[in-house]
PyMOL CGO cylinders between C-alpha atoms (Angstrom):
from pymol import cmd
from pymol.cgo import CYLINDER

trace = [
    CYLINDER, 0.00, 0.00, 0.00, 1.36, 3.85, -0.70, 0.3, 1, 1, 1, 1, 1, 1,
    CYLINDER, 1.36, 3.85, -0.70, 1.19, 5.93, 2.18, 0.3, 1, 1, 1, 1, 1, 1,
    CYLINDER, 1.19, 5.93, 2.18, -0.36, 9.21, 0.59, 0.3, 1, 1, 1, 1, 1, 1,
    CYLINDER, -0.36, 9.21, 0.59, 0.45, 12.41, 2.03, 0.3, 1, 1, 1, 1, 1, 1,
    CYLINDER, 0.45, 12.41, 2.03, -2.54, 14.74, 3.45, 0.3, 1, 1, 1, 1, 1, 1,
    CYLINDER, -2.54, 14.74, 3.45, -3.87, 17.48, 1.02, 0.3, 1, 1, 1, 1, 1, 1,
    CYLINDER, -3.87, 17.48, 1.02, -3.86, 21.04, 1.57, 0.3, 1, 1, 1, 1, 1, 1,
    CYLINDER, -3.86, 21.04, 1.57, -6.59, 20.94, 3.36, 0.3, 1, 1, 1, 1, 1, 1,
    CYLINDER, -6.59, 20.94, 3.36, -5.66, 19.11, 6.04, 0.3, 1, 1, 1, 1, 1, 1,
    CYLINDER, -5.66, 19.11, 6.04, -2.96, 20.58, 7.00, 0.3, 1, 1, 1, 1, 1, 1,
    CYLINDER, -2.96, 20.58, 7.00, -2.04, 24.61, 7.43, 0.3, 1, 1, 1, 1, 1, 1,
    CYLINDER, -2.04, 24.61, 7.43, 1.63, 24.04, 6.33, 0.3, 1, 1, 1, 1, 1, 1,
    CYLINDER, 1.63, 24.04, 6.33, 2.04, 28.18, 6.98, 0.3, 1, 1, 1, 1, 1, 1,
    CYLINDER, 2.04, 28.18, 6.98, 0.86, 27.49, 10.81, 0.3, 1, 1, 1, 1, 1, 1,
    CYLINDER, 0.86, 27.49, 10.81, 3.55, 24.39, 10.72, 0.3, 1, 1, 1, 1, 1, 1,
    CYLINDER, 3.55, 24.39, 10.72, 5.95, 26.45, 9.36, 0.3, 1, 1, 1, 1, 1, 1,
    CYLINDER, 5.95, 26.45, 9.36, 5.27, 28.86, 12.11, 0.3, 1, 1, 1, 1, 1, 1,
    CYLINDER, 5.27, 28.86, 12.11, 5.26, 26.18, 14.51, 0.3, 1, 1, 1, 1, 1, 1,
    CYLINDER, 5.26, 26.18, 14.51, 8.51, 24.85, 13.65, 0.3, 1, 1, 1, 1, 1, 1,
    CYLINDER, 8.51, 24.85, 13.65, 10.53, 28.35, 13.88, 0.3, 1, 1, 1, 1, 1, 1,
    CYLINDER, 10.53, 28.35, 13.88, 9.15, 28.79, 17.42, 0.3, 1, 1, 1, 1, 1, 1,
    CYLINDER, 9.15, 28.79, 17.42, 10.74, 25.60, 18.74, 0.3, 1, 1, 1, 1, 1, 1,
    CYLINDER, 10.74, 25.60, 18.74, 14.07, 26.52, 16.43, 0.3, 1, 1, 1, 1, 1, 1,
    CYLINDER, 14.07, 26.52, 16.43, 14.44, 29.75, 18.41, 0.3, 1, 1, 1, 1, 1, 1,
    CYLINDER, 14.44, 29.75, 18.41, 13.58, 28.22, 21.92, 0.3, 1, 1, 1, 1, 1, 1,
    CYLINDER, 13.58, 28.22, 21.92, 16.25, 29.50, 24.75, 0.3, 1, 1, 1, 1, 1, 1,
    CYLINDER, 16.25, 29.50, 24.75, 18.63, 27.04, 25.60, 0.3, 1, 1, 1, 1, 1, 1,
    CYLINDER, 18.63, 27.04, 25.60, 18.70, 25.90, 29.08, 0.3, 1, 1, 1, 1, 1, 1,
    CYLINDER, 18.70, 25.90, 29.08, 21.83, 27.96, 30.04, 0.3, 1, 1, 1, 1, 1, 1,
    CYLINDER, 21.83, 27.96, 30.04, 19.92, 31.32, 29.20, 0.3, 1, 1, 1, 1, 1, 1,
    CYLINDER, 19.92, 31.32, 29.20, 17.12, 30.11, 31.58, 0.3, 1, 1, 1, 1, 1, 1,
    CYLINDER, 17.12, 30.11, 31.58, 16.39, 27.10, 33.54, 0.3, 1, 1, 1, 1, 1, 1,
    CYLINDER, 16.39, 27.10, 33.54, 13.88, 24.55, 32.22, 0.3, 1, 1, 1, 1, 1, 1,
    CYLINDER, 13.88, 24.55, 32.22, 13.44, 23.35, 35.42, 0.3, 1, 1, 1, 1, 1, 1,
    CYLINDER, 13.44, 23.35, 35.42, 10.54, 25.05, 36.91, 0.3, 1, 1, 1, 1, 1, 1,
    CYLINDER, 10.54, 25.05, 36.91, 11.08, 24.93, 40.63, 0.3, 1, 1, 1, 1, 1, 1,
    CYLINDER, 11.08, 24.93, 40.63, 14.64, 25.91, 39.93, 0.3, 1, 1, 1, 1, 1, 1,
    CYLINDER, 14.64, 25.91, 39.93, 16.27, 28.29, 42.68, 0.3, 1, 1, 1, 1, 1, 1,
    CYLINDER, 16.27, 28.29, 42.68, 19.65, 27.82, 42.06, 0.3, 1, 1, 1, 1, 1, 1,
    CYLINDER, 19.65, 27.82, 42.06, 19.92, 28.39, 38.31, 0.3, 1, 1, 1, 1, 1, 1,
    CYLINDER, 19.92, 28.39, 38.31, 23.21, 28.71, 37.65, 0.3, 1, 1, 1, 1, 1, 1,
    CYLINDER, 23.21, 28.71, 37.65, 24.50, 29.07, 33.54, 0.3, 1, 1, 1, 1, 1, 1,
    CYLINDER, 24.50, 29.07, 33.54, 27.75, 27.17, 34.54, 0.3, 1, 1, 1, 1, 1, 1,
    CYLINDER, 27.75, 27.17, 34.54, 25.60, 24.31, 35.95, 0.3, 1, 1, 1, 1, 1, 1,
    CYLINDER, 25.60, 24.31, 35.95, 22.34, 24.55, 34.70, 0.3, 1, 1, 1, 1, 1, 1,
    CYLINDER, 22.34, 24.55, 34.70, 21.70, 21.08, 33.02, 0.3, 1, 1, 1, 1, 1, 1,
    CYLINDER, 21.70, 21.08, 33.02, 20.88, 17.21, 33.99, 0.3, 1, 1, 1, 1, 1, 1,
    CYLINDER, 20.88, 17.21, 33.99, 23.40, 16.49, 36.47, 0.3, 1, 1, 1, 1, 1, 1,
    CYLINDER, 23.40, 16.49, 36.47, 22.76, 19.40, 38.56, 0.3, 1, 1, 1, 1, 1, 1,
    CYLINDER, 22.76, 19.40, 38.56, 22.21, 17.95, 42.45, 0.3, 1, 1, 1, 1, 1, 1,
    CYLINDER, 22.21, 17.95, 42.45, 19.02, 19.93, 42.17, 0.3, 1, 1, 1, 1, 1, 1,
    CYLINDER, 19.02, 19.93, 42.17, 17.69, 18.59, 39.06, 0.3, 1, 1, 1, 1, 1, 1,
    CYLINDER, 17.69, 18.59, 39.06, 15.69, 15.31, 40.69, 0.3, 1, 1, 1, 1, 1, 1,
    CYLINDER, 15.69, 15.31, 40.69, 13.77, 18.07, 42.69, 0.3, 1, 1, 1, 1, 1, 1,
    CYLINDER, 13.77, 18.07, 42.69, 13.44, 21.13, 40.78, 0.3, 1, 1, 1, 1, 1, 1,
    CYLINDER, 13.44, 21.13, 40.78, 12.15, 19.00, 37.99, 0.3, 1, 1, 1, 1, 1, 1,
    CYLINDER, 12.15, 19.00, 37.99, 9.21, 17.25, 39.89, 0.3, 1, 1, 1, 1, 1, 1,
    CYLINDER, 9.21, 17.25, 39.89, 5.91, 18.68, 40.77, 0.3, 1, 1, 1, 1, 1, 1,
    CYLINDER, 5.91, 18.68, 40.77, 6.24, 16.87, 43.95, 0.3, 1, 1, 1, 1, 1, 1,
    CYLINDER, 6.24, 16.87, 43.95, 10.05, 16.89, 45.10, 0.3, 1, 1, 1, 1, 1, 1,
    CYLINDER, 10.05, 16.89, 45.10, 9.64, 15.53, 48.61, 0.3, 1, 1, 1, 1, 1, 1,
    CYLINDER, 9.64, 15.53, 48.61, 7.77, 11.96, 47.82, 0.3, 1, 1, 1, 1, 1, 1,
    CYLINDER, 7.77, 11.96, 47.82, 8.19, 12.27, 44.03, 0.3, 1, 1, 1, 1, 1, 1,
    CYLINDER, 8.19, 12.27, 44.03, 12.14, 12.86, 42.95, 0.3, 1, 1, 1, 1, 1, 1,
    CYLINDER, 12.14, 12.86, 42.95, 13.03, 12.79, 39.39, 0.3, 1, 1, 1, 1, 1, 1,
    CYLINDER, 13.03, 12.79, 39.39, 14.51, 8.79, 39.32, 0.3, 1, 1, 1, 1, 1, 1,
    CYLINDER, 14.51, 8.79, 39.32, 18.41, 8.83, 38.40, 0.3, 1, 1, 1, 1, 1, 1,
    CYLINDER, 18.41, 8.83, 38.40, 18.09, 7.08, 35.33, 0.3, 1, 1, 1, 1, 1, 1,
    CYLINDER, 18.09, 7.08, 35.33, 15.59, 9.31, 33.67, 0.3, 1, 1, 1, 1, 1, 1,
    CYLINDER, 15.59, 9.31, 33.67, 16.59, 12.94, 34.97, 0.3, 1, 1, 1, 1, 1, 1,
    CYLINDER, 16.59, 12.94, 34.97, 18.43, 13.48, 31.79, 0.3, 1, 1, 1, 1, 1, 1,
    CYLINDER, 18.43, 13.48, 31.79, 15.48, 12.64, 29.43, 0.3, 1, 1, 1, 1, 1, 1,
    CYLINDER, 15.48, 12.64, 29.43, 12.74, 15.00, 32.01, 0.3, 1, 1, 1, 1, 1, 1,
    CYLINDER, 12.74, 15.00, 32.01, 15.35, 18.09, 31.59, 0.3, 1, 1, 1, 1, 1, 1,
    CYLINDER, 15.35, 18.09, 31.59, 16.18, 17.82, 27.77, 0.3, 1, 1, 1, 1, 1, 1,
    CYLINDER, 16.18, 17.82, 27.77, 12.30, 17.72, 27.07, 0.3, 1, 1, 1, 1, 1, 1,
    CYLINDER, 12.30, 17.72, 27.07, 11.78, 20.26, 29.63, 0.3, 1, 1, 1, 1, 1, 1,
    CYLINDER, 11.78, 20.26, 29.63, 14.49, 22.38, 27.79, 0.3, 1, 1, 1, 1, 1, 1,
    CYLINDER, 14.49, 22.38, 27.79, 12.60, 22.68, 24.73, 0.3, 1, 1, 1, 1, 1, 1,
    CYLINDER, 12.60, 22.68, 24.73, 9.92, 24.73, 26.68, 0.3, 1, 1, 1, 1, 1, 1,
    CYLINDER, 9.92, 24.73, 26.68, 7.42, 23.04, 23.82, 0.3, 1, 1, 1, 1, 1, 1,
    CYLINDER, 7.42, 23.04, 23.82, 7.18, 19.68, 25.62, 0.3, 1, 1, 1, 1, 1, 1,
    CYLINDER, 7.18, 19.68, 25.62, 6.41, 19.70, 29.28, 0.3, 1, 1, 1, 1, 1, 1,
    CYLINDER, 6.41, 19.70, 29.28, 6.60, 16.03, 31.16, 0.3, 1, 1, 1, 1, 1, 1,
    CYLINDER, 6.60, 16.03, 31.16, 4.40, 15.74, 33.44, 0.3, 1, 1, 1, 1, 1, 1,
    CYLINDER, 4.40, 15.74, 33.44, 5.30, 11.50, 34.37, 0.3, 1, 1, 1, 1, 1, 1,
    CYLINDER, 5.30, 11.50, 34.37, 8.15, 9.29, 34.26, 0.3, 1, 1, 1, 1, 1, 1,
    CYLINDER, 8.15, 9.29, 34.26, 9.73, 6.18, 35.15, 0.3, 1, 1, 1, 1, 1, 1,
    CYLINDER, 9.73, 6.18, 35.15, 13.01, 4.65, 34.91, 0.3, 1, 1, 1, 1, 1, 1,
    CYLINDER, 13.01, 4.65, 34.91, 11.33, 1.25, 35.19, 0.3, 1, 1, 1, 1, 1, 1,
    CYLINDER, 11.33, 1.25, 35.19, 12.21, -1.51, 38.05, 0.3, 1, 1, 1, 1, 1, 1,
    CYLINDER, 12.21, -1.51, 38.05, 12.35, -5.01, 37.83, 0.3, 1, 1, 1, 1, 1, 1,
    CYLINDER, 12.35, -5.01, 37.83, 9.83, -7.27, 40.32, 0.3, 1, 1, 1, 1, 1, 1,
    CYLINDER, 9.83, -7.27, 40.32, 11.22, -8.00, 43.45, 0.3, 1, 1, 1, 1, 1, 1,
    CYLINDER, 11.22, -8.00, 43.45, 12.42, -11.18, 43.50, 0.3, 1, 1, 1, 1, 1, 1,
    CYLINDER, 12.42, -11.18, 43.50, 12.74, -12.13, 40.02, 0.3, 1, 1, 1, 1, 1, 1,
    CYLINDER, 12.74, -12.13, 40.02, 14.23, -11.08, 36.95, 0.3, 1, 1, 1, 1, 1, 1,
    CYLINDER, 14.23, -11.08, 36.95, 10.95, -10.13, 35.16, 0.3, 1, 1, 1, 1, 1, 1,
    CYLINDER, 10.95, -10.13, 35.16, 11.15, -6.33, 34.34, 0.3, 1, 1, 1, 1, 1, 1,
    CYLINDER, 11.15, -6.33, 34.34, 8.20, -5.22, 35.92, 0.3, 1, 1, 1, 1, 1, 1,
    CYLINDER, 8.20, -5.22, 35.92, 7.91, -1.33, 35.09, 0.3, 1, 1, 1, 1, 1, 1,
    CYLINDER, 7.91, -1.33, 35.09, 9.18, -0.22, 31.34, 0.3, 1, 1, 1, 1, 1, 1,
    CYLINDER, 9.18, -0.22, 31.34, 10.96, 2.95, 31.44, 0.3, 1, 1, 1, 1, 1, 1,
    CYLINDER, 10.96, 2.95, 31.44, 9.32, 5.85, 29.75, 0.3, 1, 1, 1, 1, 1, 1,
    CYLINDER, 9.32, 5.85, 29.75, 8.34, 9.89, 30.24, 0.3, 1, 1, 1, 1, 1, 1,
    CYLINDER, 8.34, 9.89, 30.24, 4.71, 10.87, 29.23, 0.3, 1, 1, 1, 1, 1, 1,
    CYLINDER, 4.71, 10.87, 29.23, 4.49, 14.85, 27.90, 0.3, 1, 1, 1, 1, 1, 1,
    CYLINDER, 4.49, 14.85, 27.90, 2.22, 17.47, 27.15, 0.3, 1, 1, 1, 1, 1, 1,
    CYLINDER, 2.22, 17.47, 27.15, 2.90, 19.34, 23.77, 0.3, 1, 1, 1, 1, 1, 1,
    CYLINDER, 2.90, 19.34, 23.77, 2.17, 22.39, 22.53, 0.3, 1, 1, 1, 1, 1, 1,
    CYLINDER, 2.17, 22.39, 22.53, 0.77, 21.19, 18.98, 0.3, 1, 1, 1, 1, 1, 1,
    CYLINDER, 0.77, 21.19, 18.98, 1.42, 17.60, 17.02, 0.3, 1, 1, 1, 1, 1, 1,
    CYLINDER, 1.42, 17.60, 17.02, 4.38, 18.72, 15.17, 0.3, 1, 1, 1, 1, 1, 1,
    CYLINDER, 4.38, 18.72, 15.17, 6.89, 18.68, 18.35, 0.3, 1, 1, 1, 1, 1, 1,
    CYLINDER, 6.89, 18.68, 18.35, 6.56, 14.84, 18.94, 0.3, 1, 1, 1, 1, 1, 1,
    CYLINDER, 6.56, 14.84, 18.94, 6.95, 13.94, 15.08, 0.3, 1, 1, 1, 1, 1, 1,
    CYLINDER, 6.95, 13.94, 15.08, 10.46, 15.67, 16.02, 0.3, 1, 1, 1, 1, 1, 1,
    CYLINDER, 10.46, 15.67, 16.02, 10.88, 13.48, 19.19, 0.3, 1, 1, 1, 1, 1, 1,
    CYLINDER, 10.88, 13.48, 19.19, 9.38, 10.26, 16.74, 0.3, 1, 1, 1, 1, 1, 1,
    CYLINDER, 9.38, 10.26, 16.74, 11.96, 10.99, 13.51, 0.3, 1, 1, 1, 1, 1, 1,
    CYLINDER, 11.96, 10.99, 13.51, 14.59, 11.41, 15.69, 0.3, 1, 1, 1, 1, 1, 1,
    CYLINDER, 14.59, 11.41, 15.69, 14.13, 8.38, 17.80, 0.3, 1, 1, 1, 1, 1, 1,
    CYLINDER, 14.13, 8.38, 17.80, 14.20, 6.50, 14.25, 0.3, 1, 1, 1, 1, 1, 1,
    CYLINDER, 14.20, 6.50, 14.25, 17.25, 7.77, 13.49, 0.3, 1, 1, 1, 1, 1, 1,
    CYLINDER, 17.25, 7.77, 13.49, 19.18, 6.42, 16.67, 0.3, 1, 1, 1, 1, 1, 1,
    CYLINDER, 19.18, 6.42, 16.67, 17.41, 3.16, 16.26, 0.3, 1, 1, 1, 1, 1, 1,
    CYLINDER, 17.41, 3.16, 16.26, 18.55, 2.78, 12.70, 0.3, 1, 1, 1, 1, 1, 1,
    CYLINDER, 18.55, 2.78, 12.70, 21.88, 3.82, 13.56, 0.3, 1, 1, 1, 1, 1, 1,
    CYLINDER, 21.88, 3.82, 13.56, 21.79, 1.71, 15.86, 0.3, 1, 1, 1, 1, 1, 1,
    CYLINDER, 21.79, 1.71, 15.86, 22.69, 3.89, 19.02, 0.3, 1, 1, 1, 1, 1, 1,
    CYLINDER, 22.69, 3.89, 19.02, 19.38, 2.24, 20.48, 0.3, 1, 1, 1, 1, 1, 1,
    CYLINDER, 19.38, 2.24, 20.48, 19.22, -1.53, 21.27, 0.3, 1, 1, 1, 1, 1, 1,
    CYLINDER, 19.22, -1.53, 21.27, 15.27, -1.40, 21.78, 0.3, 1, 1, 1, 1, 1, 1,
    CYLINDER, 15.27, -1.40, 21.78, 12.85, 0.89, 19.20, 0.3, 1, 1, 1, 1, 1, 1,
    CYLINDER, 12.85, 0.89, 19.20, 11.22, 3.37, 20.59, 0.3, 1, 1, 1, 1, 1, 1,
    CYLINDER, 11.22, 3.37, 20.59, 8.49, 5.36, 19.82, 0.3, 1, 1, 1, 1, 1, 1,
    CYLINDER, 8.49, 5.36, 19.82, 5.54, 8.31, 20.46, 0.3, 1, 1, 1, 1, 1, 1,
    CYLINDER, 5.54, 8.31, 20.46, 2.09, 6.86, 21.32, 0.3, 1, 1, 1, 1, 1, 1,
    CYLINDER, 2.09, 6.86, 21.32, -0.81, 8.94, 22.66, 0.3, 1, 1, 1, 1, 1, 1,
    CYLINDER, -0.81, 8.94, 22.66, -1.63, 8.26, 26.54, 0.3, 1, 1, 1, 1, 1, 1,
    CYLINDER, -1.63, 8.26, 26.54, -4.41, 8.35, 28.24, 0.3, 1, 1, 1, 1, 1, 1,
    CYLINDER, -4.41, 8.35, 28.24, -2.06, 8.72, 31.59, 0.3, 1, 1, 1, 1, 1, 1,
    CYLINDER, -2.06, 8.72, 31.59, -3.06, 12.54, 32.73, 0.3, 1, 1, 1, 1, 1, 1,
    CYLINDER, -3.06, 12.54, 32.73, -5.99, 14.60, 34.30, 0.3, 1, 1, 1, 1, 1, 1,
    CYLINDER, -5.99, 14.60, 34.30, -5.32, 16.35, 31.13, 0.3, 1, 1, 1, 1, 1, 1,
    CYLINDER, -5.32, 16.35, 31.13, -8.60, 16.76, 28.62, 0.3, 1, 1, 1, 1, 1, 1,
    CYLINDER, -8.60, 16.76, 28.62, -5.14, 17.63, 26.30, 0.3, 1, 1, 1, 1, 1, 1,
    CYLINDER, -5.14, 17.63, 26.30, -3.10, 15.29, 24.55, 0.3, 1, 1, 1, 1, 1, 1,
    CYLINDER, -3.10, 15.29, 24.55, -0.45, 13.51, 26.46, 0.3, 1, 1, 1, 1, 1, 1,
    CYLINDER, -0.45, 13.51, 26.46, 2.58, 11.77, 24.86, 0.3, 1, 1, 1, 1, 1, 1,
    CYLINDER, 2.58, 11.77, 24.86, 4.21, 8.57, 26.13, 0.3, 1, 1, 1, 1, 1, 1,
    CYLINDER, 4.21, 8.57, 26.13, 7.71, 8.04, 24.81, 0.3, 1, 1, 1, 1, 1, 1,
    CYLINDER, 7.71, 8.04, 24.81, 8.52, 4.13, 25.43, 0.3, 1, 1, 1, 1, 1, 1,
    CYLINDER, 8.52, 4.13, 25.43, 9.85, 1.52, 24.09, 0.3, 1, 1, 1, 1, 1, 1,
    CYLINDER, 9.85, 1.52, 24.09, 7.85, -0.73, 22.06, 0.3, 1, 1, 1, 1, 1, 1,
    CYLINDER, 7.85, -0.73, 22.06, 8.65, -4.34, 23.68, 0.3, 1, 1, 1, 1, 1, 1,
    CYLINDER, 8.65, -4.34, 23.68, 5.82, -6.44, 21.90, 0.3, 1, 1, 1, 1, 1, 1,
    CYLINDER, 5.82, -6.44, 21.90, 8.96, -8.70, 20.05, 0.3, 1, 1, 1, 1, 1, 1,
    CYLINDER, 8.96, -8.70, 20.05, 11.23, -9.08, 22.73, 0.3, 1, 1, 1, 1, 1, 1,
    CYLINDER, 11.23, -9.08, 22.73, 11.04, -12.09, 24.87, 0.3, 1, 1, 1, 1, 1, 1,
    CYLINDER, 11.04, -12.09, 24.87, 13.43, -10.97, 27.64, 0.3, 1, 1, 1, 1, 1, 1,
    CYLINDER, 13.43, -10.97, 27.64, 14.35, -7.41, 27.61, 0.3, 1, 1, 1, 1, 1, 1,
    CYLINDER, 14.35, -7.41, 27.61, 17.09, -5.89, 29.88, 0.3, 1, 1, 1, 1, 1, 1,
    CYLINDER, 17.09, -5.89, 29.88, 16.44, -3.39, 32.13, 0.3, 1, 1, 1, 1, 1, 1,
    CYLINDER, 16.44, -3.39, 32.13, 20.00, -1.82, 32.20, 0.3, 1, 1, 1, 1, 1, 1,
    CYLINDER, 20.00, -1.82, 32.20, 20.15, -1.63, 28.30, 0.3, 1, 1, 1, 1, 1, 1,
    CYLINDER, 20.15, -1.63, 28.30, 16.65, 0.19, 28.36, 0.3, 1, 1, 1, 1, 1, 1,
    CYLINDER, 16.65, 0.19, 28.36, 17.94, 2.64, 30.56, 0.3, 1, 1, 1, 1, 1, 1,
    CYLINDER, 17.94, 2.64, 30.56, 21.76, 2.97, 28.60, 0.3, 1, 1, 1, 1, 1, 1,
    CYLINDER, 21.76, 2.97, 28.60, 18.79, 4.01, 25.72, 0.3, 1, 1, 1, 1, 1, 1,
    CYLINDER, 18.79, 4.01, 25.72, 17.30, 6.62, 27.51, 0.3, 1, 1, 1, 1, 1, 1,
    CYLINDER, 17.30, 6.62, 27.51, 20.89, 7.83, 28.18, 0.3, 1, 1, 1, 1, 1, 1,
    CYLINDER, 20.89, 7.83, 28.18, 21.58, 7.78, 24.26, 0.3, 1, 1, 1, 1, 1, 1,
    CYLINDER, 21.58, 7.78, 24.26, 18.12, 9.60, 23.70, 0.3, 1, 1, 1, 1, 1, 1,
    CYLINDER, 18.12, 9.60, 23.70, 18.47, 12.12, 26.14, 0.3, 1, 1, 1, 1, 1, 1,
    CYLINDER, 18.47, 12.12, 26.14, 22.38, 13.16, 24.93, 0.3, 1, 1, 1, 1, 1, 1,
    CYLINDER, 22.38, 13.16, 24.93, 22.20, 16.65, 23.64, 0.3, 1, 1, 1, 1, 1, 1,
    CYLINDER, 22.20, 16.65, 23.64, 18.12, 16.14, 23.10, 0.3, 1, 1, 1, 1, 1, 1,
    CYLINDER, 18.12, 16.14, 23.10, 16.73, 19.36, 22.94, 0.3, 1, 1, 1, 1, 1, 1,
    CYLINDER, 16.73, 19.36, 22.94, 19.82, 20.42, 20.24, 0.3, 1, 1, 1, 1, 1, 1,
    CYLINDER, 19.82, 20.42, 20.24, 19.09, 17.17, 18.26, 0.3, 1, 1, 1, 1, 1, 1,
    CYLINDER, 19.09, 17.17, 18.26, 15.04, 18.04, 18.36, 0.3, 1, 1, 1, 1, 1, 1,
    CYLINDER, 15.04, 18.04, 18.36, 16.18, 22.25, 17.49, 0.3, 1, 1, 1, 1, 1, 1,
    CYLINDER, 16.18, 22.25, 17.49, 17.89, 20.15, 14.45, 0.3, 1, 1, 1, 1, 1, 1,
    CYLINDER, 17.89, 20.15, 14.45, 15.30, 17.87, 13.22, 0.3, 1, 1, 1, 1, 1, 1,
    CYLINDER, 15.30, 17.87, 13.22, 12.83, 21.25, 13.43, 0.3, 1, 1, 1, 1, 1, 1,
    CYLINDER, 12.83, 21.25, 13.43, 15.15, 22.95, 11.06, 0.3, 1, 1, 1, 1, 1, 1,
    CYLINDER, 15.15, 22.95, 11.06, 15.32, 19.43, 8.60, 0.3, 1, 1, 1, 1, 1, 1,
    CYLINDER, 15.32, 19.43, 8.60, 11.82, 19.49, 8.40, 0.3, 1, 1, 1, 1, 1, 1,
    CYLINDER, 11.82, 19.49, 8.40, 11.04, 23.54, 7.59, 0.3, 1, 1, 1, 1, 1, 1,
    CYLINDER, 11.04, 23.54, 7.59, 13.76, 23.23, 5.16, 0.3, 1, 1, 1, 1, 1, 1,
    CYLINDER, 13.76, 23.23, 5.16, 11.65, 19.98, 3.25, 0.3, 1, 1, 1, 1, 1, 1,
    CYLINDER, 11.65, 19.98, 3.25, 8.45, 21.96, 3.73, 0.3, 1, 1, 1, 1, 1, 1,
    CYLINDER, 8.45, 21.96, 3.73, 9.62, 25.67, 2.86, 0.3, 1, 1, 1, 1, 1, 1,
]
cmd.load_cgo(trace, "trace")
């Protein structure tokens, strides 16, 4: 089957446009912190390994921390002011056993569609060059409050008989290298196919 692409109708490829060259000219995090509890912000620290990061980044910091393996993943999101997480979870295995019990992903609000086709393209890209061991990918969730559309990025497991916790979370360590610069990137790949 041929995938067709939308008509003009369907899409306002001006408002994309528009869309796209807000995100492109999004502050970086050193200009002003993307973590909104932030009272430290520092420019020479400001980023994921900042000892306030777990905390500043959580709605709840006292019973909810940012988990280790996943603080790097909430901030780069967070730094492209366009997606806003509002859950995550570095996943755990079942006590007891080796069955992974919770999958690691981050569920985000967006400010229209076109930011998590940037978050979807690129995860292709480090799956086919094979920087990821799992696929992951950008599925709606029904996981907020929210009557707005809320993004789950996670991997998709459904071939995998016996997947390893510690190489799901060295992926979210490869996704969340340099994320927000990677997503500023693919914004600019896509207005230049569409201008």
């Amino acid at each position: 089957m041929k995938i067709e692409s939308p008509d003009n109708d369907y899409d306002d490829l001006e408002q994309v446009k528009r869309e796209l060259q807000v995100f492109i000219h999004q502050k970086e995090d050193w200009q002003s912190p993307p973590c909104p509890n932030c009272k430290n912000h520092n420019t020479q620290t400001c980023g994921p390994t900042c000892e306030d990061a777990a905390t500043s980044l959580s709605i709840d910091p006292v019973l909810y921390p940012i988990e280790r393996n996943v603080i790097a993943i909430v901030y780069e999101l967070n730094a492209t002011r366009l997606l806003k997480t509002c859950w995550s979870c570095e996943g755990h295995m079942r006590d007891g056993d080796d069955n992974l019990w919770k999958v690691p992903q981050v569920c985000f609000y967006s400010k229209t569609a076109i930011y998590p086709k940037l978050v979807s393209s690129y995860l292709g890209k480090l799956y086919i060059h094979k920087r990821l061991k799992y696929n992951w990918s950008i599925v709606l969730s029904d996981i907020s409050q929210s009557i707005y559309p809320t993004y789950c990025l996670r991997p998709d497991l459904n071939t995998v008989n016996e997947p390893s916790l510690g190489q799901l979370q060295n992926d979210l360590k490869a996704i969340s290298d340099k994320l927000h610069t990677q997503l500023k990137l693919e914004a600019k790949i896509l207005l230049d196919s569409i201008a």
